[in-house]
Steps between C-alpha positions, in 0.01 A plus 500: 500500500667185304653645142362337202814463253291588196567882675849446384635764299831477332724776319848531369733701333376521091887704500808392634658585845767776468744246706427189661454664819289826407129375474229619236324785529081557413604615185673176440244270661221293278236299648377143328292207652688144514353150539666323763409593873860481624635793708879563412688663826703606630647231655687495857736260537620412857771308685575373872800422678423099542773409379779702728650358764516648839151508583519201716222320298391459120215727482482841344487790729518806239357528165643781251371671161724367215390577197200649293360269218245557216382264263170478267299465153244681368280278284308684234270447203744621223455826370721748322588771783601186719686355228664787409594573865618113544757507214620835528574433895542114437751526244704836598575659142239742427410726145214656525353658111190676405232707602137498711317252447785308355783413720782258412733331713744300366674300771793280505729333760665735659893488375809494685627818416176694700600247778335294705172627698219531388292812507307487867132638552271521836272264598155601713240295646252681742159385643258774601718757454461810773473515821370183555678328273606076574797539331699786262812458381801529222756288466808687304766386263293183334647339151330279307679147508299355279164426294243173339305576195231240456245505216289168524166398314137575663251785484523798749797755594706173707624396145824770529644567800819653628684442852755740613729394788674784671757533762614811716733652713299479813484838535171569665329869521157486700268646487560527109467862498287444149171542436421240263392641139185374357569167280623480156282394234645226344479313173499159501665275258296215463668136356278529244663745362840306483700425183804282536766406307752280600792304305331619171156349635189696478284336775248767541442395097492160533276516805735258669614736810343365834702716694827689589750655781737748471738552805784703597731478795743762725616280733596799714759485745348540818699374789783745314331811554551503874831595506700668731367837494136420377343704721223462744094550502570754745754726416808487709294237722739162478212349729232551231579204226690556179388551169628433176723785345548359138308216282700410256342204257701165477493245182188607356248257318295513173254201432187413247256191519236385311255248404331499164277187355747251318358382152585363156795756415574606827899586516577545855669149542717548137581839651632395788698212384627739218592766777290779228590844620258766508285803653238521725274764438163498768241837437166600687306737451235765566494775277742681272640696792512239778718143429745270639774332216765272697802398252726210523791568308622159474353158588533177466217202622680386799259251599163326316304242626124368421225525729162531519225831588153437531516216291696621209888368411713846627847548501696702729783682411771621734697819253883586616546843408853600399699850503537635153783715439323832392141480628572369838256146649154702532364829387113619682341800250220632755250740375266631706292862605688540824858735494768542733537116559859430687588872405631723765222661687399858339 
């Protein structure tokens, strides 16, 4: 009987991995919906022996596991619990303050000194899960390498949105040995909740904000985690394909866009050409308990150039954020209902 991906049901670790190769448990696992229909992996990659000589002729005659691969997003209307879980796992320097039904995690790049990798989590996607299931399984020792905040104008939940890419080790367990828990209620942070204040500019005041996006980038180092010694799917199997055994993050990113309406007054162009320094400072929210504040410690408009939307004069605004010496490039204060996010399982 043909599968129906709308049967799709996702989980992953809400706490971190003990190590990179040790995979959540149930009492780590959380299960949320997602928007986009792809299906993340694992991945097998293969090889043949074309190339070698002594065959007698150019074609291959042997093919031979390599490597294991997984790549992904999950797309999501924003809400807090996936916010908080972004940042925290995003970013890599986690404090986590108060009490049910207020949690706060305050998350920041995570700094040299606590090295290099990320905390990891499990990934699940099953279909029909049982004895007849299409397809169950976990892949193990997944980092986020990086996530797209976009907050855009219009009625309806589409107006904030967050994509999380994520990467893994290609370590593979299947079936996932997890039955999935029922999903998390969520609470959505809708863009009309936003308030944004940028380079001493109150937009959300003014009524001149069309719409923003917030990224941040890993940039893991993926072809470095198969080393020698990596380690294979299949323990002590050097026929099974290799999988990552570290994933460290390269020269990360930190970027901020908008476009407001341009009008008598406007400053973005005299802000640019003056190079004005300032902060960034972009808030949703749903309730008292449950919010999303992104701070830029330091930016300058790096680009500003006119356009048009829908008919009315716009200008968009390309910010370059810059490190400041005590408060780092970006600071994420999550608050949401859900604990234990990127703590060690309990």
């Amino acid at each position: 009987m043909p599968a129906n991906i709308r049967e799709l049901l996702i989980g992953f670790g809400k706490c971190k991995q003990t190590n990179l190769a040790t995979a959540n448990t149930l009492a780590g696992i959380w299960r949320l919906g997602k928007l986009n229909t792809s299906i993340t992996g694992p991945k097998l990659n293969t090889e043949n022996d074309a190339p070698e000589l002594g065959k007698g002729h150019e074609f291959a005659t042997q093919v031979f596991k390599t490597s294991w691969d997984v790549q992904g997003q999950i797309e999501k209307y924003l809400s807090s619990d996936f916010a908080a879980w972004a940042m925290a796992f995003g970013l890599g320097k986690v404090v986590k303050t108060g009490t049910s039904p207020n949690f706060t995690y305050t998350c920041t790049p995570l700094p040299a000194t606590d090295g290099i990798e990320l905390p990891s989590f499990s990934y699940i996607e099953a279909m029909r899960q049982g004895a007849s299931d299409i397809f169950d399984r976990m892949a193990v020792g997944c980092v986020v390498d990086g996530w797209t905040l976009n907050v855009s104008s219009g009625p309806g939940r589409a107006n904030s949105k967050l994509v999380v890419d994520i990467v893994g080790s290609g370590k593979m367990t299947e079936p996932s040995g997890i039955t999935l828990p029922a999903a998390t209620a969520e609470k959505l942070l809708p863009g009309a909740s936003v308030t944004a204040t940028i380079n001493g500019i109150d937009y959300v005041t003014a009524k001149n904000l069309v719409s923003l996006e917030a990224r941040w980038r890993n940039n893991h180092r993926l072809d470095s985690g198969f080393y020698p010694g990596s380690g294979f799917q299949s323990v002590g199997d050097a026929t099974s394909g290799a999988i990552r055994g570290r994933m460290e993050i390269g020269d990360r990113e930190c970027a901020l866009s908008f476009i407001a309406r341009f009008e008598n007054g406007s400053t973005e162009l005299t802000k640019l050409q003056a190079l004005t320094e300032g902060t960034g400072v972009i808030t949703l929210t749903y309730d008292t308990n449950n919010s999303l504040s992104l701070t830029f410690q330091r930016i300058i408009f790096a680009v500003a150039e006119l356009g048009e939307t829908d008919g009315i004069v716009t200008v968009q605004v390309t910010c370059q954020p810059l490190w400041h010496n005590t408060n780092g490039i970006l600071t994420a204060v999550c608050e949401c209902n859900t604990d234990g996010i990127a703590q060690a399982e309990s």
